[in-house]
C-alpha positions in Angstrom: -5.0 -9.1 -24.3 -4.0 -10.1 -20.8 -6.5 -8.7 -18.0 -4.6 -6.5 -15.6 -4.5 -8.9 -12.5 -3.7 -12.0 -14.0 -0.3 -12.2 -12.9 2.9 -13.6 -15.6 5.2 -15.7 -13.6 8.0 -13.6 -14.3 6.4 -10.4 -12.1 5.9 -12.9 -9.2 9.7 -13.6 -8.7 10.0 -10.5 -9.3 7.7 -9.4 -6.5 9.4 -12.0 -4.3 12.6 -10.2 -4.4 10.4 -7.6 -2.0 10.1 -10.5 0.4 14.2 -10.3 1.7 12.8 -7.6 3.9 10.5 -10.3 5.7 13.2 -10.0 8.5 11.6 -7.1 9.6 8.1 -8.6 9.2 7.9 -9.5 12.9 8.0 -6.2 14.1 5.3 -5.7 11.4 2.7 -7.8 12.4 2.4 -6.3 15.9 0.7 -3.4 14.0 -1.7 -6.0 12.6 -3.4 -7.2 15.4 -7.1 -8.0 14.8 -9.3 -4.7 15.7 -13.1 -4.2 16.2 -14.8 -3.6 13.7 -15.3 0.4 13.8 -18.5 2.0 12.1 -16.9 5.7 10.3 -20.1 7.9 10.3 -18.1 11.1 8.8 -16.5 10.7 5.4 -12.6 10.2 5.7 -10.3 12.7 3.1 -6.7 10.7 3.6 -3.6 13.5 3.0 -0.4 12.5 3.5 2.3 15.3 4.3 5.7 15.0 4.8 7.3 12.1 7.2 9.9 12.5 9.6 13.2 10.4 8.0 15.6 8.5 10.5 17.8 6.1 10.7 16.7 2.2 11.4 19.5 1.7 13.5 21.9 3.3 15.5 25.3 2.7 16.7 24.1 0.9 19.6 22.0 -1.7 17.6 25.4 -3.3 17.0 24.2 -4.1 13.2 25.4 -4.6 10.0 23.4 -1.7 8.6 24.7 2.0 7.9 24.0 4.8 10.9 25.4 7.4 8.6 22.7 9.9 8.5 23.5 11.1 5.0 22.2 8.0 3.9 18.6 8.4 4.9 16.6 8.4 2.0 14.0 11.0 1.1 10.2 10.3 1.0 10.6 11.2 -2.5 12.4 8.7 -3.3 9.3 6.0 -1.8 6.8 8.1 -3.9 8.9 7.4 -7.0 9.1 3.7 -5.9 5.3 3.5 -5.2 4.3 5.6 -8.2 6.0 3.7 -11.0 5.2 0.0 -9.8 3.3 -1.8 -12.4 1.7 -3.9 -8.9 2.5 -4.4 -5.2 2.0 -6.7 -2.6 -1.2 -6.3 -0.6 -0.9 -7.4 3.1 -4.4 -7.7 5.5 -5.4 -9.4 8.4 -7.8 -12.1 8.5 -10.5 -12.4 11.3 -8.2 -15.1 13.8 -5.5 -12.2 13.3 -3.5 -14.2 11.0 -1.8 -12.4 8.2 -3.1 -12.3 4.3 -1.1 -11.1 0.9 -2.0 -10.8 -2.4 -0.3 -8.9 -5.5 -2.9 -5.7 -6.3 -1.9 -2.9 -8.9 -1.4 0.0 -7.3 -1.8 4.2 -8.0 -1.1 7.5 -6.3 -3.8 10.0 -6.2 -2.8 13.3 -4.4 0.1 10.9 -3.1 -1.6 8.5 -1.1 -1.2 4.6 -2.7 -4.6 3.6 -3.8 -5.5 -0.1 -4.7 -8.4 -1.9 -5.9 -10.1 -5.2 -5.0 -13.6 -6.6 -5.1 -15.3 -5.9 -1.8 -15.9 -9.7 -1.4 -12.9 -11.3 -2.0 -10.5 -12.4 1.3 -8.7 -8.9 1.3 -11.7 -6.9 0.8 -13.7 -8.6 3.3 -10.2 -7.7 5.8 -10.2 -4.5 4.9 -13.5 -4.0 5.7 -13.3 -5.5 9.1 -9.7 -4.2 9.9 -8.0 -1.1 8.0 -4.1 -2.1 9.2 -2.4 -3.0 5.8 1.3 -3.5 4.8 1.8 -2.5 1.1 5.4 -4.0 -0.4 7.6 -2.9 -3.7 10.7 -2.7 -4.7 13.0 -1.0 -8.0 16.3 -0.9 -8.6 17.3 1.2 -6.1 14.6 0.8 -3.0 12.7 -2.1 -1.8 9.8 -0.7 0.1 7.7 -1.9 2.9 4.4 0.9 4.0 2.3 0.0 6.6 -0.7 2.1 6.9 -4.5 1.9 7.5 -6.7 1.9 4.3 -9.8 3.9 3.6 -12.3 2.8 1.3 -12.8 6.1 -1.3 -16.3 7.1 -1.7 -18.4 9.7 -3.7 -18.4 10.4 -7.4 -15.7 12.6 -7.9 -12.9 10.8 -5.5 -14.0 7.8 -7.2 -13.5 9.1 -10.7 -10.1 10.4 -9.8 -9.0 7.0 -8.6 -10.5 5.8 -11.8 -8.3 7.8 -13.6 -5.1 7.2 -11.9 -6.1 3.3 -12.4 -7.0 4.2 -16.9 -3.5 6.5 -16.9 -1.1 4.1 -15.3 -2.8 0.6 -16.0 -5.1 1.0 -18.4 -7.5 -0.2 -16.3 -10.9 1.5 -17.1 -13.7 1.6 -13.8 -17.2 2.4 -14.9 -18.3 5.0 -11.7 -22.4 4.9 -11.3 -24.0 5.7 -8.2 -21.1 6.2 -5.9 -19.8 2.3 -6.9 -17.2 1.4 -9.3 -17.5 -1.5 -11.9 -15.4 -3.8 -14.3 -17.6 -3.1 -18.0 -15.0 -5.1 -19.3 -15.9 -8.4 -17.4 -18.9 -10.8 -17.9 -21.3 -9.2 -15.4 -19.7 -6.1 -14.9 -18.7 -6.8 -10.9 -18.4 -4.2 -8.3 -15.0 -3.2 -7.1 -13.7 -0.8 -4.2 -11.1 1.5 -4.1 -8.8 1.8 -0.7 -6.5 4.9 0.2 -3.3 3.6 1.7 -2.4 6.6 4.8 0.7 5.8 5.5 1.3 5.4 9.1 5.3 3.7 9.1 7.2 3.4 6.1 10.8 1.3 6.0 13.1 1.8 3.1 15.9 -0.9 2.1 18.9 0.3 -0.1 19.8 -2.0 -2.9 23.3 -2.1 -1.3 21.8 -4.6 1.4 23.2 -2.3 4.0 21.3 1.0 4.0 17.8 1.9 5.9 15.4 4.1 6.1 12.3 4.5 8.7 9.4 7.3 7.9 7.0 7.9 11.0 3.7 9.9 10.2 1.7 12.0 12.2 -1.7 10.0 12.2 -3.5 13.1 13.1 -2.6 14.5 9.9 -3.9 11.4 8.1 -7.9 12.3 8.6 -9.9 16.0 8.2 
């Protein structure tokens, strides 16, 4: 039985396909600029509520691309795209501010994306540094780009609903013990962490080629 992160060589091209949004990448990495590391003292609970929808581009942009209104796509429709992804790609920013990706497999718990990743590997050791993150996935219908700032989940009972999520969708089972997760089904049983996704931007690409979407969140809405 395959283990759930190795990675068939069919599902990589088809995770490439996300990459024909790279045009728009650019304007991405602005929002990955290496921060400070920032020490959280108060637990973080990540909601997300509804984003505002508009258009990418507007008459004025002189582009290709629609600036019909009516076909802005609901967040619905992202949340569909997120929530029946077997995996995504994982963006982070390494410490010289250069950018980092790797495939992750990928939840929604109270609709926030939520991944998982040993806390030492290259993205865990960015995440923990830096929070800005660029999660990317695409269906038949909508390929997705979400940029957003991740929170490592802690305590027992957010970490046994992430857990869950991870058993349900990818039958993926965590063993939770002392406010850490662990892989019983690896020699050693390693440690992994679980990271919340709050969206903070969100771009969605029609499978026409000629349709876009842009969700803006309110970041105060992101943390209680």
């Amino acid at each position: 039985m395959n283990h759930p992160l190795i990675v068939p060589t069919e599902d990589w091209r088809a995770a490439l396909k996300t990459l024909r949004v790279a045009g728009d990448l650019e304007e991405l990495a602005r929002g990955l600029a290496p921060a400070r590391r920032v020490r959280h003292t108060r637990k973080t609970v990540v909601t997300v509520d509804a984003p505002v929808a508009e258009l990418l581009f507007q008459p004025e942009d002189a582009t290709p691309f629609s600036t019909d209104a009516a076909t802005l796509k609901p967040w619905s429709q992202a949340l569909a795209c997120l929530r029946s992804a077997p995996k995504c790609w994982l963006s982070t920013v390494r410490p010289d501010g250069h950018p980092h990706a790797a495939p992750v497999m990928l939840v929604l718990v109270d609709g926030v994306p939520c991944v998982a990743s040993r806390p030492n590997t290259r993205k865990g050791r960015n995440l923990a540094r830096n929070p800005h993150s660029v999660l990317m996935v695409g269906d038949e219908d909508l390929d997705l780009v979400v940029k957003g700032e991740a929170h490592r989940v802690s305590g027992d009972a957010m970490l046994r609903r992430v857990a869950a999520a991870f058993e349900a969708k990818c039958r993926w089972s965590f063993d939770i013990r002392d406010g850490r997760a662990y892989d019983g089904s690896l020699p050693g049983s390693p440690e992994y962490a679980f990271y919340r996704i709050c969206p903070v931007q969100a771009f969605g690409y029609g499978a026409d080629g000629m349709t876009a979407t842009r969700w803006r969140f309110d970041r105060a809405s992101g943390r209680r």
